[in-house]
Structure formats: structure tokens, C-alpha cells
N, CA, C and O of each residue as an XYZ file, in Angstrom:
380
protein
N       9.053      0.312     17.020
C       9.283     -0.869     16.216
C       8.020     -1.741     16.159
O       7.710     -2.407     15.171
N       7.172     -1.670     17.534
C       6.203     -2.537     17.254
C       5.168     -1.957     16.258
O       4.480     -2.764     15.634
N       5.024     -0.850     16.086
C       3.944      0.019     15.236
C       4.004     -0.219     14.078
O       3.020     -0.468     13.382
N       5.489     -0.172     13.577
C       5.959     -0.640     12.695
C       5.751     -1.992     11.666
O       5.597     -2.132     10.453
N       5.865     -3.219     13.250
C       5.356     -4.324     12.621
C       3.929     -4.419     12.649
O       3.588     -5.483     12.131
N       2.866     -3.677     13.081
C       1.713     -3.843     13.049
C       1.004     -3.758     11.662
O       0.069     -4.334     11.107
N       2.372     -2.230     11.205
C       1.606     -1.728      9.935
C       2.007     -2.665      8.804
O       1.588     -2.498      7.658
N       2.783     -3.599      9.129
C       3.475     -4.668      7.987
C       2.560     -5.758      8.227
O       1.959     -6.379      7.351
N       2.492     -5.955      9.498
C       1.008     -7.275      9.322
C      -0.449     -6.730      8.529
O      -1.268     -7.319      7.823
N      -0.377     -5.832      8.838
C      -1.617     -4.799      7.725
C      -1.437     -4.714      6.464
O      -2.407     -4.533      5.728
N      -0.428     -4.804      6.069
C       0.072     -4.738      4.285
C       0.200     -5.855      4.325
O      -0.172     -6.177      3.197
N       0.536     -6.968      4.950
C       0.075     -8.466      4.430
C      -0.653     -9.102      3.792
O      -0.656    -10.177      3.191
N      -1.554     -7.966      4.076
C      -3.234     -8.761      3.712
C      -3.570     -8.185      1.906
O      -4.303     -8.557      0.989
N      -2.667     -7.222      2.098
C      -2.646     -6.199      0.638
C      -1.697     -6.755     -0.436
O      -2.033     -6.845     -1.617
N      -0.059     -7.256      0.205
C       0.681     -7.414     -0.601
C       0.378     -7.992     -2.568
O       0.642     -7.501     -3.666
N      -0.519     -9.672     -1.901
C      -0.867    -10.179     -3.669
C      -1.289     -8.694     -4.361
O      -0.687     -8.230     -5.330
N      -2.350     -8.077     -3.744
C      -2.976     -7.171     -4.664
C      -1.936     -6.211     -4.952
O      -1.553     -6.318     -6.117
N      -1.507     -5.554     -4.472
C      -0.275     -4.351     -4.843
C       0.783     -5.159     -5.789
O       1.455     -4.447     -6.535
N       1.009     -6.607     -5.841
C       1.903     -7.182     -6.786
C       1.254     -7.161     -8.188
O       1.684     -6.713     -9.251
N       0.107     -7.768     -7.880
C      -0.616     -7.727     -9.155
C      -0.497     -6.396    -10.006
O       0.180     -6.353    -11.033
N      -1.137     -5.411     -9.555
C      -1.112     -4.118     -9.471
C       0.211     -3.275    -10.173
O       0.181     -2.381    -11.018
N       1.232     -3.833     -9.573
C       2.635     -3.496    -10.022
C       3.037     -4.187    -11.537
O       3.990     -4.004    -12.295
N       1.851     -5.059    -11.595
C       2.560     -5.620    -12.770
C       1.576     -5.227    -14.049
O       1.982     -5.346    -15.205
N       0.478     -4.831    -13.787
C      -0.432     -4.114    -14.361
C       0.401     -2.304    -14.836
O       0.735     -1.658    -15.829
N       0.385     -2.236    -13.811
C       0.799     -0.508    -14.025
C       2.424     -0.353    -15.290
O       2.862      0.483    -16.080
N       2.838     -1.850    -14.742
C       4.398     -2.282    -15.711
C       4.214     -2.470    -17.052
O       5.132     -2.117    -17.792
N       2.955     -3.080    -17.657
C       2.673     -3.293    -18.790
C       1.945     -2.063    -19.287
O       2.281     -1.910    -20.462
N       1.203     -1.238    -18.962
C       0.894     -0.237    -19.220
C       1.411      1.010    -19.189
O       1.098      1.742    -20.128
N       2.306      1.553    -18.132
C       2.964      2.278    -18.309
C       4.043      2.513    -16.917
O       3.683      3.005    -15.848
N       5.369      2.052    -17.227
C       6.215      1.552    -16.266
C       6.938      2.843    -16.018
O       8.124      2.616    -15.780
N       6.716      3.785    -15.998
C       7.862      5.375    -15.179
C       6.906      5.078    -13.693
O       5.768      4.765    -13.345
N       8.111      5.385    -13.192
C       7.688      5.667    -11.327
C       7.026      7.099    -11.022
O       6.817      7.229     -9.816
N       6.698      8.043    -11.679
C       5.341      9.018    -11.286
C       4.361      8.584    -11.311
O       3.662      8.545    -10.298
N       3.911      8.032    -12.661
C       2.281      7.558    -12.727
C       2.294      6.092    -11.793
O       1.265      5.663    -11.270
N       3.188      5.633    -11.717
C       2.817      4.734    -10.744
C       2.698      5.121     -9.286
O       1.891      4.625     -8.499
N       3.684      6.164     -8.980
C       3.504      6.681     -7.551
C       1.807      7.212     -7.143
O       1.181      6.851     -6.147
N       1.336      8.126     -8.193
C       0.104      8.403     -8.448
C      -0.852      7.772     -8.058
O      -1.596      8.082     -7.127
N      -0.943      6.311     -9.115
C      -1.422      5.160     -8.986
C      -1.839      4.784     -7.736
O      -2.969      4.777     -7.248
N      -0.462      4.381     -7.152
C      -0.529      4.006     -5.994
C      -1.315      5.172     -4.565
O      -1.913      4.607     -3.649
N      -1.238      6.225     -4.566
C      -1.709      7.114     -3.956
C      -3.090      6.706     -3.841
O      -3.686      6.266     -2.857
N      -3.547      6.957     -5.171
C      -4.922      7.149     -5.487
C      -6.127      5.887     -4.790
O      -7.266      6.130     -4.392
N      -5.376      4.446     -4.820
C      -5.687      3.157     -4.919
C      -5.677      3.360     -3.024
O      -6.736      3.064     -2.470
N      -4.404      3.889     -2.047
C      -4.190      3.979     -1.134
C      -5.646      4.861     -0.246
O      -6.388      4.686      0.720
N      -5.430      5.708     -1.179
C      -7.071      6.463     -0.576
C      -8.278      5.724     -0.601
O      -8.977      5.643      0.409
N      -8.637      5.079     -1.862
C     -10.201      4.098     -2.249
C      -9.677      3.152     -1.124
O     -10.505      3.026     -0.222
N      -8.597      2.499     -0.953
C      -8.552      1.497     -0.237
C      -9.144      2.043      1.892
O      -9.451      1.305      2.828
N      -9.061      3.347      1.818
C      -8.807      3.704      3.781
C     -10.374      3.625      2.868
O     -10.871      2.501      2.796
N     -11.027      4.628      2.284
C     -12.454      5.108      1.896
C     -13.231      3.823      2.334
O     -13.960      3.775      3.325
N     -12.969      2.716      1.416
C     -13.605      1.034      1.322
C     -13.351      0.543      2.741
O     -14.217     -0.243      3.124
N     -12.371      0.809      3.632
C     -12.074      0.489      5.176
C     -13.297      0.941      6.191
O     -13.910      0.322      7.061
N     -13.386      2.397      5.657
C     -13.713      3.340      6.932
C     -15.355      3.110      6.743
O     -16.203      3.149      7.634
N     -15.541      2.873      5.409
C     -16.962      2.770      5.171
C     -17.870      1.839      5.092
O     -18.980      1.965      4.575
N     -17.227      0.456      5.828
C     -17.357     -1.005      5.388
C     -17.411     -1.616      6.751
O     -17.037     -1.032      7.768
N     -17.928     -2.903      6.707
C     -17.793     -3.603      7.811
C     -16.542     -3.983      8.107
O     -16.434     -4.715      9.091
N     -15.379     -3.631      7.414
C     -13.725     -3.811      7.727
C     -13.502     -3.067      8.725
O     -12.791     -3.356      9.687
N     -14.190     -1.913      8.525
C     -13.928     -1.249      9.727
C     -13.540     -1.451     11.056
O     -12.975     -0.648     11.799
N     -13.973     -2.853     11.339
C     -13.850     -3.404     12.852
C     -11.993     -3.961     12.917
O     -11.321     -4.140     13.933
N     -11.617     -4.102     11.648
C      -9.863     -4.018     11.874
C      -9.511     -2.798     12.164
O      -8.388     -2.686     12.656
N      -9.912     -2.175     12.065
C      -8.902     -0.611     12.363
C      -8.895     -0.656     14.230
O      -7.844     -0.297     14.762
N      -9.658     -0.940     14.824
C      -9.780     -1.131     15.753
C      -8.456     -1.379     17.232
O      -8.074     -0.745     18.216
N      -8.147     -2.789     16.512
C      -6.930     -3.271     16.621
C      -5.671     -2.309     16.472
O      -4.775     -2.483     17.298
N      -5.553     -1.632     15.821
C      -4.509     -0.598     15.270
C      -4.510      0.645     16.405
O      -3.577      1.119     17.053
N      -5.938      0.976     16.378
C      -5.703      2.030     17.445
C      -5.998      2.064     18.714
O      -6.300      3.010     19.442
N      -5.816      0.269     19.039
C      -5.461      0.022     20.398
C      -3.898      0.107     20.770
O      -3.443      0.185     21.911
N      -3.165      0.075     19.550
C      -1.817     -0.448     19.787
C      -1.142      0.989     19.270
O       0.054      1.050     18.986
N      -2.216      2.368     19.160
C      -1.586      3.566     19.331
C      -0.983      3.966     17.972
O      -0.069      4.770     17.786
N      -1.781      3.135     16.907
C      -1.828      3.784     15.458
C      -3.096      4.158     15.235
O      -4.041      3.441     15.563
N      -3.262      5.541     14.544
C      -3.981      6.162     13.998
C      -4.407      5.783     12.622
O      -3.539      5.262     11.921
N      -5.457      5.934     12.174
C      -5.948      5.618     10.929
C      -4.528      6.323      9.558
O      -3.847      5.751      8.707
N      -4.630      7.501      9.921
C      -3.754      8.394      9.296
C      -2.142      7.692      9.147
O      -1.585      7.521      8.063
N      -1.617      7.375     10.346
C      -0.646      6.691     10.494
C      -0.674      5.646      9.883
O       0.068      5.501      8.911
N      -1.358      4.853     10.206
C      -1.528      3.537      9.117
C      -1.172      3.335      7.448
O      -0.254      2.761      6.861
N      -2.348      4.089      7.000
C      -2.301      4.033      5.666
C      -1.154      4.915      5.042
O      -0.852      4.840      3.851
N      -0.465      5.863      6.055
C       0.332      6.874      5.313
C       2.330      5.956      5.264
O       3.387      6.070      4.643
N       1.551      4.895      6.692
C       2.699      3.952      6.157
C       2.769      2.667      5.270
O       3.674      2.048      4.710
N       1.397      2.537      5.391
C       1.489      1.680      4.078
C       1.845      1.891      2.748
O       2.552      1.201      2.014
N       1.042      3.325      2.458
C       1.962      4.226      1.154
C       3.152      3.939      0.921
O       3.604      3.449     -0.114
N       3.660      4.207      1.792
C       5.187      4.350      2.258
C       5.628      2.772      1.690
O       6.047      2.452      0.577
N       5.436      2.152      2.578
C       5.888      0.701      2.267
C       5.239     -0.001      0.539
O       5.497     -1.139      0.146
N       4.728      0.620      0.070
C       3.933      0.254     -1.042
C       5.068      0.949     -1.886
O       5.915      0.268     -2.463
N       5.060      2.394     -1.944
C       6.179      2.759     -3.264
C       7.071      2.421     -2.928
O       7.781      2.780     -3.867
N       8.031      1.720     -1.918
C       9.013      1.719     -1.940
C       9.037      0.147     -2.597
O      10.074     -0.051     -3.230
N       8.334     -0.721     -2.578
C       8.094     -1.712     -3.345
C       8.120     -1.719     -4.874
O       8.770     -2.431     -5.639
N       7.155     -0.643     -5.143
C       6.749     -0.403     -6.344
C       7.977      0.030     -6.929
O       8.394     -0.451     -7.983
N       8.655      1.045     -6.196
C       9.726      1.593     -7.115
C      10.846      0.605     -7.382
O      11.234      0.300     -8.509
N      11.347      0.114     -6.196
C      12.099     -1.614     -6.542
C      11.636     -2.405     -7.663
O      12.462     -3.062     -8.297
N      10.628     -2.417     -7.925
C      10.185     -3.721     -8.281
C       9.952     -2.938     -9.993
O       9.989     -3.718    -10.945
N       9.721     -1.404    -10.288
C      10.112     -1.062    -11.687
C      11.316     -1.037    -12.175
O      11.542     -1.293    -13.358
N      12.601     -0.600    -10.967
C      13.774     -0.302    -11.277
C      14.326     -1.683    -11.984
O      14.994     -1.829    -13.008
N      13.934     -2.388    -11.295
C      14.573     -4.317    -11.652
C      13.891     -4.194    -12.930
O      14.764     -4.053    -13.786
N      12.492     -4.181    -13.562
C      11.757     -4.381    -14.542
C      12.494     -3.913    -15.965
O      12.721     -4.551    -16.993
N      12.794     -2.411    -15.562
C      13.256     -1.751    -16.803
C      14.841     -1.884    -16.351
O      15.398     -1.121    -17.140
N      15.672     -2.343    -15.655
C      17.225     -2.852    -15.935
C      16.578     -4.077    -17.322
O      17.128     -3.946    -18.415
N      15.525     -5.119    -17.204
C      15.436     -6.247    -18.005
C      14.612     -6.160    -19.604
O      14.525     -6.800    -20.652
N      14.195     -5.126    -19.077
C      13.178     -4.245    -20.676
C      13.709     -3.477    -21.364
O      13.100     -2.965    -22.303
């Protein structure tokens, strides 16, 4: 459970952008594949821009507390489409 909340204080810092993002991908093209895609793709540039950056020194923190880089981002994914897909399903009930 605590790993859990670690990886949610980590998507904190992401959430505005993935909203934005969601609402971008909504006006352009709102089916949940290309957005799952989307989101994949953005999930990778985002560890890439981490691992290769002076951010780097957050990951740190994470795998003191026995998350892996891998672990991390593969739950942020996680927590990201499941957002994303909520947040189209509501869109197109109103479109």
C-alpha cells in the first residue's frame, strides 16, 4: 500500500499535464486506443526525459522505498489510462 501511495505522490506532479493532455487528445480524436497509445508513448518520453536529466535525482527516493524505475512508470501508465479512459467515457456520454 505504501508503494502504492508513493507512485500517486509521483503522478501528482504529472496530473495538470495528463488533464490537459486528455483534453487535447478529446478534441482531436476521442476513441480510447489512440488515446491509450498516446498515453504509452508520452509515458516512455516522459521515464527517457527522467533518466536523462537532472530529475533524475527523484527517482532516487523511489528506489529507496523499494520501487523500481520499471515499477514506477508502469504504474503510472496504469493510473493514467485508467483516468483517461474515465474521463473519455463521461466526454462522449455528453458529445
Amino acid at each position: 500500500m505504501q508503494q502504492f501511495l508513493s507512485i500517486l505522490t509521483f503522478y501528482r506532479l504529472f496530473v495538470l499535464w495528463s488533464f490537459i493532455i486528455n483534453i487535447a487528445i478529446t478534441v482531436i480524436n476521442p476513441y480510447i486506443f489512440p488515446a491509450i497509445i498516446t498515453k504509452l508513448l508520452l509515458t516512455v518520453f516522459l521515464w527517457y526525459y527522467i533518466s536523462e536529466t537532472a530529475s533524475r535525482r527523484k527517482l532516487v527516493l523511489y528506489k529507496s522505498l523499494g520501487i523500481s524505475t520499471l515499477k514506477l512508470f508502469s504504474g503510472l501508465f496504469c493510473i493514467d489510462v485508467l483516468l483517461t479512459i474515465s474521463f473519455l467515457s463521461v466526454v462522449k456520454e455528453f458529445i
